[in-house]
Residue frames relative to the residue before (quaternion, step in Angstrom):
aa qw qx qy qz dx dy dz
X 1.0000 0.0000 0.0000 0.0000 0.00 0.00 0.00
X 0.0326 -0.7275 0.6678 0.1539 3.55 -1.09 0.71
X 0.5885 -0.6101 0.5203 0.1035 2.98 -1.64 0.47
X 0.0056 -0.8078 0.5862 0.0614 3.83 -0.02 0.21
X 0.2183 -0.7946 0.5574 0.1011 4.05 -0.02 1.33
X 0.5492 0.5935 -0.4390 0.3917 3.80 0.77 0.31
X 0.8165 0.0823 -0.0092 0.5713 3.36 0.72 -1.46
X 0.5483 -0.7814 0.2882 0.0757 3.48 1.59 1.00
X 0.3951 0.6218 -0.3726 0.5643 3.30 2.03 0.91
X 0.5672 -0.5103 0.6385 0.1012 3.27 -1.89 0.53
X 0.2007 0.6217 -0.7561 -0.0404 3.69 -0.72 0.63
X 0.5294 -0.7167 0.4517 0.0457 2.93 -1.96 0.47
X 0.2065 -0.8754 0.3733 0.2273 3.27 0.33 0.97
X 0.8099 0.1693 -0.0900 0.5544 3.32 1.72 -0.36
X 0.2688 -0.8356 0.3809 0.2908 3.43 0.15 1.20
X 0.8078 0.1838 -0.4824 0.2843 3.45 0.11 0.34
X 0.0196 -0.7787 0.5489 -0.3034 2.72 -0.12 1.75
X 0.0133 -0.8845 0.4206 0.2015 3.66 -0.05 0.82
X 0.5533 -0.6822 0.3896 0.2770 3.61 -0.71 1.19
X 0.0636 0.7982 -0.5678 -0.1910 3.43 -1.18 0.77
X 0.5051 -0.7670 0.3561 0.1729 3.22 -0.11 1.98
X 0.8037 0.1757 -0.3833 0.4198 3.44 0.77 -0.70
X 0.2940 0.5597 -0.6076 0.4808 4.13 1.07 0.73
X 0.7897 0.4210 -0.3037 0.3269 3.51 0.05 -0.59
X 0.6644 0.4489 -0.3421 0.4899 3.43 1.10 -0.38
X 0.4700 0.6740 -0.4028 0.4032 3.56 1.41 -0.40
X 0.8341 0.4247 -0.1742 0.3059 3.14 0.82 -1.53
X 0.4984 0.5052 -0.4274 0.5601 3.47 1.48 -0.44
X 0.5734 0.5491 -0.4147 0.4447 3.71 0.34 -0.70
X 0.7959 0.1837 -0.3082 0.4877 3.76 0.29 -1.03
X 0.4279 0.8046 -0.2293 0.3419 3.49 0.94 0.18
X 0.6841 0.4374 0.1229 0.5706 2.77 1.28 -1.40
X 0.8571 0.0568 -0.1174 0.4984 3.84 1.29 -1.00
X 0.6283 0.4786 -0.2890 0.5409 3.10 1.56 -0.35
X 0.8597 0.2115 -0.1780 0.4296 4.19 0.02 -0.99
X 0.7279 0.2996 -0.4071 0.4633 3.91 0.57 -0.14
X 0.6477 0.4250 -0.4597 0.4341 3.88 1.04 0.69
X 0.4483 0.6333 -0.3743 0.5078 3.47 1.59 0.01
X 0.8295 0.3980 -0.2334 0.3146 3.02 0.83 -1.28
X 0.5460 0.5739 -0.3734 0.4828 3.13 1.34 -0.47
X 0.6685 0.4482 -0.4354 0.4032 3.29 0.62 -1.31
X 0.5801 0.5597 -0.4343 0.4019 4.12 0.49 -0.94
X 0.6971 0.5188 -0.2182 0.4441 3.96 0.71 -1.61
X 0.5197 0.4571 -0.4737 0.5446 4.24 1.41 -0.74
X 0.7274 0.5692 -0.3178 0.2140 3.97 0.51 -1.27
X 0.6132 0.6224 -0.1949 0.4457 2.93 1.00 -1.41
X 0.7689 0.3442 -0.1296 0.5231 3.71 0.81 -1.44
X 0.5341 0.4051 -0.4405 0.5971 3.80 1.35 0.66
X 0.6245 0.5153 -0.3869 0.4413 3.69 0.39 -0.38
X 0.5472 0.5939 -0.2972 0.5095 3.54 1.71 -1.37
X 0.8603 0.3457 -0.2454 0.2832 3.23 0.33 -1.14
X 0.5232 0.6151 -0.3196 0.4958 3.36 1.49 -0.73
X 0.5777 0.5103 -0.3344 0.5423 3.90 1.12 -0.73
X 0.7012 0.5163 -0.2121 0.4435 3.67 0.39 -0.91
X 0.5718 0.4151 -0.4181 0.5709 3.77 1.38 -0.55
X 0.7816 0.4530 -0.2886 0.3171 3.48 0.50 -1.52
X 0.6688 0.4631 -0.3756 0.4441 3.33 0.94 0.01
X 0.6360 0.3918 -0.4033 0.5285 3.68 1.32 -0.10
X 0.6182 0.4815 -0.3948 0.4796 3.54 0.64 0.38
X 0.5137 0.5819 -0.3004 0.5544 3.56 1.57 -0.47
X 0.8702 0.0776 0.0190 0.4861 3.36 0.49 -1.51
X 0.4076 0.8169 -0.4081 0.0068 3.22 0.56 0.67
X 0.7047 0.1574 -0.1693 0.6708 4.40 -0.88 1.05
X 0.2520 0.5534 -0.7647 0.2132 4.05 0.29 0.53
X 0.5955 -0.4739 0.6384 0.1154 3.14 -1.94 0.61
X 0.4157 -0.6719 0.5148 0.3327 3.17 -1.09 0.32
X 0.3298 -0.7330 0.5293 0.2716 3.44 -1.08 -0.01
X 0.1046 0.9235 -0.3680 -0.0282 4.07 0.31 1.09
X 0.2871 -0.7697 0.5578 -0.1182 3.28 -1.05 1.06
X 0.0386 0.7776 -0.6179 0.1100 3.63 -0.42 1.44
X 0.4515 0.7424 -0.4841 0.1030 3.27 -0.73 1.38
X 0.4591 -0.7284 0.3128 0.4011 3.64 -0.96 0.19
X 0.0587 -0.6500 0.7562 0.0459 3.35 -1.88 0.41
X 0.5846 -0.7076 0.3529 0.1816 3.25 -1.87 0.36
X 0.2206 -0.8101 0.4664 0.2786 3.47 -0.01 0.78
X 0.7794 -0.5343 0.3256 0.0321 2.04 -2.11 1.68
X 0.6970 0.5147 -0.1537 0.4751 3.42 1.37 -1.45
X 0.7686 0.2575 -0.0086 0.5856 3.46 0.13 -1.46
X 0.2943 -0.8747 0.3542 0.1515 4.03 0.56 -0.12
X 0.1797 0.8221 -0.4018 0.3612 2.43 2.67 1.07
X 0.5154 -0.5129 0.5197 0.4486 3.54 -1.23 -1.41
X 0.1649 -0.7834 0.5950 0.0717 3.67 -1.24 0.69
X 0.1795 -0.7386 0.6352 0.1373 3.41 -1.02 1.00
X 0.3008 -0.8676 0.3942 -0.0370 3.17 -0.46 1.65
X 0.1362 -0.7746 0.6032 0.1327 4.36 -0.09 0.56
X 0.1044 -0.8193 0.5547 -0.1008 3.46 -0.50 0.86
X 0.2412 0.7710 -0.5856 0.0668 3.99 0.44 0.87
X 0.1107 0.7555 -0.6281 0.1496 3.71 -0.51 0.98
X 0.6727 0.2966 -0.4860 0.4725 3.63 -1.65 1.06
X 0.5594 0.6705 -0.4476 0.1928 3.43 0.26 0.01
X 0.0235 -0.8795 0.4752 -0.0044 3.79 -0.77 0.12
X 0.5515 -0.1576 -0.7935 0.2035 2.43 -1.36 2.23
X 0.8476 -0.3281 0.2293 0.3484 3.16 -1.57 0.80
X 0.7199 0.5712 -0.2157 0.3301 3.12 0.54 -0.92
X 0.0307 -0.7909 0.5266 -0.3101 3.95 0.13 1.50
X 0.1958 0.6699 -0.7161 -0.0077 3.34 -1.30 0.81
X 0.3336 -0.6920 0.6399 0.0170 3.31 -1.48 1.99
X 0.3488 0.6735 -0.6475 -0.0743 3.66 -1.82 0.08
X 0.7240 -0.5717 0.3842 -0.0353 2.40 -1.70 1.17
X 0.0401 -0.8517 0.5222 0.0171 3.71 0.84 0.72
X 0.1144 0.6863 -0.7091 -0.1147 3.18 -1.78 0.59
X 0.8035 -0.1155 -0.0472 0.5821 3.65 -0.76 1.60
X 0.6635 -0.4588 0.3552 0.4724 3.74 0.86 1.69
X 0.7361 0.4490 -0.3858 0.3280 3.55 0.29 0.93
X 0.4704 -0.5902 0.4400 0.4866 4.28 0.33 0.90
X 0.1721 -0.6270 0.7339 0.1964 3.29 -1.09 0.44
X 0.5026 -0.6814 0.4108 0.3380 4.14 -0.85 0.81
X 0.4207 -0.8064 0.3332 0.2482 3.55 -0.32 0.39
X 0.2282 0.6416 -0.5564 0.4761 3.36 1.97 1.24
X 0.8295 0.4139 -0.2150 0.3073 3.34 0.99 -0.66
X 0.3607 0.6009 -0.3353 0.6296 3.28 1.96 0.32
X 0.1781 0.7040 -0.6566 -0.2038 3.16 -1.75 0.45
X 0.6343 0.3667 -0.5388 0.4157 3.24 -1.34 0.99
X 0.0710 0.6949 -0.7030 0.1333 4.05 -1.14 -0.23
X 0.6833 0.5336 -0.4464 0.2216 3.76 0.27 -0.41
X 0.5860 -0.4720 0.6204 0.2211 3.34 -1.23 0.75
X 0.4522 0.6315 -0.6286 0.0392 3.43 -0.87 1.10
X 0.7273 -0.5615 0.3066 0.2485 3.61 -1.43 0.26
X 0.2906 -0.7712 0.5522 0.1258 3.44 -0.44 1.11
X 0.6696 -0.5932 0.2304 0.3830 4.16 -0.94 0.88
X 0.5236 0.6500 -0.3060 0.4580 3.26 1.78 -0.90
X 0.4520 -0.3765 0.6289 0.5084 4.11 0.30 -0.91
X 0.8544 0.2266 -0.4206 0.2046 3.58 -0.32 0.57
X 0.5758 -0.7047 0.2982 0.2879 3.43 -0.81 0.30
X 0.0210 -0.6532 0.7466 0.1244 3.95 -0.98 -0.37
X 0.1784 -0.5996 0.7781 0.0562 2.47 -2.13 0.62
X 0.2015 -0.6742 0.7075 0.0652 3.88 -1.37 0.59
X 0.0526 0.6830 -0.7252 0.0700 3.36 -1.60 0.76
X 0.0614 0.7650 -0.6405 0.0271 3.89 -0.87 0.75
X 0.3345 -0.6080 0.7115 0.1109 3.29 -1.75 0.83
X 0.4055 -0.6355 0.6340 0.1726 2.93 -1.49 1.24
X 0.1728 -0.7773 0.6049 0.0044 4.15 -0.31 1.34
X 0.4115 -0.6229 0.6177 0.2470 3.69 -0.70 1.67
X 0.6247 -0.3564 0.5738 0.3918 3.81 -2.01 -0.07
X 0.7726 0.5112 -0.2763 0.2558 3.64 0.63 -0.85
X 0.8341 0.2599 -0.1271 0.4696 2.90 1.36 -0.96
X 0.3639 0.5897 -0.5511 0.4650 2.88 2.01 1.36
X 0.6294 0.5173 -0.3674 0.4487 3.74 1.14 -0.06
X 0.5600 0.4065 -0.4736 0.5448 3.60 0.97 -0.28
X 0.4229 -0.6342 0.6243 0.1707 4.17 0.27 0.24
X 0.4132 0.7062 -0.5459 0.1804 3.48 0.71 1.01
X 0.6329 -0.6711 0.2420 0.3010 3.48 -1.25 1.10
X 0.2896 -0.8457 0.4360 0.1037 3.94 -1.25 0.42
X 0.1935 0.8666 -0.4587 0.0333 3.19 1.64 0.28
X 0.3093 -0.7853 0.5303 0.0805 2.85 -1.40 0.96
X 0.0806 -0.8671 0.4863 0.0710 4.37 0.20 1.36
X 0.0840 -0.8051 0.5826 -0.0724 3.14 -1.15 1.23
X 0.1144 0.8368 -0.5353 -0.0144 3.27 -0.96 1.10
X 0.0804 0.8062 -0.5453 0.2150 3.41 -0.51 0.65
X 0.6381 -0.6492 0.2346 0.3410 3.51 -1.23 1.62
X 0.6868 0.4140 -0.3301 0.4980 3.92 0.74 -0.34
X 0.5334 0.5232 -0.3056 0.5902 3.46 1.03 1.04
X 0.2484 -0.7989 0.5311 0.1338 3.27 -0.18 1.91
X 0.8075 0.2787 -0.0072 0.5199 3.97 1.30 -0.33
X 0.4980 -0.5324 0.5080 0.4588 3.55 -0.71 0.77
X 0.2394 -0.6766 0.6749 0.1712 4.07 -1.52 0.99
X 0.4274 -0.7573 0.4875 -0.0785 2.92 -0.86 1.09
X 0.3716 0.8191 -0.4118 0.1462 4.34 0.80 -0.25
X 0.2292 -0.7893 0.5472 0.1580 3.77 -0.96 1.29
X 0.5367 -0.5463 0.5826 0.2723 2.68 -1.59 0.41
X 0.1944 -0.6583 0.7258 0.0460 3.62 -1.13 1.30
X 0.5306 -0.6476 0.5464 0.0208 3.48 -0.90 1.11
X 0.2917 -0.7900 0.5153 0.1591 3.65 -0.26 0.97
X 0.5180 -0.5870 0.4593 0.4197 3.57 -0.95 0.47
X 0.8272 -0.2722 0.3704 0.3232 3.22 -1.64 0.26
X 0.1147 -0.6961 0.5764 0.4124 3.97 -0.44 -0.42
X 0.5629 0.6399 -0.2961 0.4312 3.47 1.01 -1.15
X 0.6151 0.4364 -0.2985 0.5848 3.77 1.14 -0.83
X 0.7696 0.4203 -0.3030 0.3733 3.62 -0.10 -0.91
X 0.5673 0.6214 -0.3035 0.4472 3.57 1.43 -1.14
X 0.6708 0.5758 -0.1934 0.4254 3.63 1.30 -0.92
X 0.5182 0.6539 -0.1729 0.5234 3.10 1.52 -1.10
X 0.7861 0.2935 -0.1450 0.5242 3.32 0.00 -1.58
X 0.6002 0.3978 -0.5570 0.4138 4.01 0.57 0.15
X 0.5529 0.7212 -0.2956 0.2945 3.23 1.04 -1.28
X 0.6225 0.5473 -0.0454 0.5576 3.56 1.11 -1.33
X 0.8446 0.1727 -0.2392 0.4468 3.51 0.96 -0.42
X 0.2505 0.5351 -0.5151 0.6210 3.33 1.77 0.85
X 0.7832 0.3030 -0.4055 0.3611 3.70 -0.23 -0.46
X 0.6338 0.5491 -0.4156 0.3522 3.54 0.86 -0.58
X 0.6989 0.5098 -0.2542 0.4325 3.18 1.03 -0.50
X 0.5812 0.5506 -0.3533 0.4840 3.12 0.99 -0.56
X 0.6607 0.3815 -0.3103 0.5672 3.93 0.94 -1.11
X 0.6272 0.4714 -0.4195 0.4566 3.94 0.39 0.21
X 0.6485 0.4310 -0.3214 0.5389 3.17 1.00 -0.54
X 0.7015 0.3239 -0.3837 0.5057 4.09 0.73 -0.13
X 0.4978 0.6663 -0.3954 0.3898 3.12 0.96 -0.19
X 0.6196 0.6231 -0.1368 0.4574 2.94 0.97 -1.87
X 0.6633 0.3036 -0.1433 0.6688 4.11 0.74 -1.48
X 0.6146 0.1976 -0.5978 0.4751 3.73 -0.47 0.52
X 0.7099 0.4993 -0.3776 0.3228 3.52 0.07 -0.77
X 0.4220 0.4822 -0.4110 0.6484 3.94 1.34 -0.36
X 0.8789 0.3418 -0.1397 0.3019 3.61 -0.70 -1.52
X 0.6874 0.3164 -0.4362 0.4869 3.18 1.31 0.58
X 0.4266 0.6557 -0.4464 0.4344 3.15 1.41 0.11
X 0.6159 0.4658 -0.3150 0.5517 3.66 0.96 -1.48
X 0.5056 0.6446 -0.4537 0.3508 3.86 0.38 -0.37
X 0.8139 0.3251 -0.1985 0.4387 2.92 0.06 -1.84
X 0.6891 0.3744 -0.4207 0.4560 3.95 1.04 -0.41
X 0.4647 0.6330 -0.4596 0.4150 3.73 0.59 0.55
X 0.6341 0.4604 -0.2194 0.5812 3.48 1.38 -1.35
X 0.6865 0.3278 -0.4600 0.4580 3.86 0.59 -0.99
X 0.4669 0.5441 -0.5707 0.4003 4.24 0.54 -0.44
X 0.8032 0.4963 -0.2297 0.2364 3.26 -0.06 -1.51
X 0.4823 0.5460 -0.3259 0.6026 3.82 2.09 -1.20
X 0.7451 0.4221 -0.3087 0.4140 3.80 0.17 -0.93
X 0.5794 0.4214 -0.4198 0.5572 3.76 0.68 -0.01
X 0.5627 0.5443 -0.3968 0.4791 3.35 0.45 -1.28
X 0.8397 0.3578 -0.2570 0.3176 4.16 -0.02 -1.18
X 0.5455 0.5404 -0.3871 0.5104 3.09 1.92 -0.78
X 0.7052 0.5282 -0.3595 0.3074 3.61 0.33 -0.61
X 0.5858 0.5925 -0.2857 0.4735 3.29 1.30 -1.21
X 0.7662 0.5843 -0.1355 0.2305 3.74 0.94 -0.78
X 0.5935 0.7281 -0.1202 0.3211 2.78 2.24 -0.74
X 0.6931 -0.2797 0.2864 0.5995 3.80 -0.48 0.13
């Protein structure tokens, strides 16, 4: 049997079904005063609490700015490099990111991520990254990253500074600690060999006084 809460009838899914006339009048009865005014009255609450949350949070957060960040990291997948846009703290939701290469959109088949999601505070971020070939991390080509969004008196605009080499820096930083050592170590042997000095000269004063003193 279904029920039909508009015109408050019984259809039968199986006619020989035998009606119990006074089950049925129960239910329209609790039907009628007890579960479709509950429910409304539960559905008016729920969607005032909704709305009263929604004011306090546009009065809480209202035109924040984004907060934007362009840098690289290694991807996980291909164990290339990604140049990553990162706009996060902003507030309302609503945000448009792109991804420039040399002042030109880059299409967003070639981007991955873009979604709008929610940060613990009430506001939101969004991420997008470009997979960057070895080559055309050596040609130093630019990655600006353009953001616009209503708490923004102007379209933001943030490059992408290129990290050093690791292989270059790794060289560097041995390099640098071969020399420290090396100047600790001369350091180290003047500081002995003038020590042995000066006790060569006091040997040599103490003969010198013993001799002068004798018979």
């Amino acid at each position: 049997m279904v029920y039909n809460m508009k015109s408050h009838s019984w259809t039968l899914l199986i006619p020989q079904v035998v009606i119990d006339m006074a089950r049925l009048q129960a239910t329209k009865f609790l039907t009628e005063n007890f579960y479709q005014p509950l429910c409304g009255r539960i559905l008016k609450s729920y969607l005032l609490q909704e709305r009263n949350r929604l004011m306090r949070r546009g009065q809480l957060f209202s035109l924040l700015k984004p907060k934007v960040r362009v840098f690289q990291k290694k991807s996980g997948v291909s164990g290339g490099t990604e140049v990553v846009c990162l706009a996060t703290g902003f507030y309302p939701r609503a945000v448009e990111v792109t991804v420039l290469r040399d002042g030109h959109p880059i299409p967003e088949q070639e981007l991955r991520g873009g979604k709008v999601l929610p940060n613990g505070d009430g506001t939101y971020q969004l991420r997008k990254s470009l997979r960057v070939s070895e080559e055309e991390q050596s040609e130093r080509r630019n990655y600006p990253c353009r953001v616009q969004h209503s708490g923004l008196d102007n379209k933001m605009e943030v490059n992408w500074d290129p990290e050093p080499d690791v292989n270059t820096g790794l060289i560097a930083g041995v390099v640098i600690g071969v020399l420290t050592v090396a100047l600790l170590l001369l350091v180290s042997a003047f500081v002995l060999w003038r020590k042995k000095r000066q006790g060569e000269r006091g040997k040599e004063q103490s003969n010198t006084f013993s001799n002068s003193s004798g018979p």
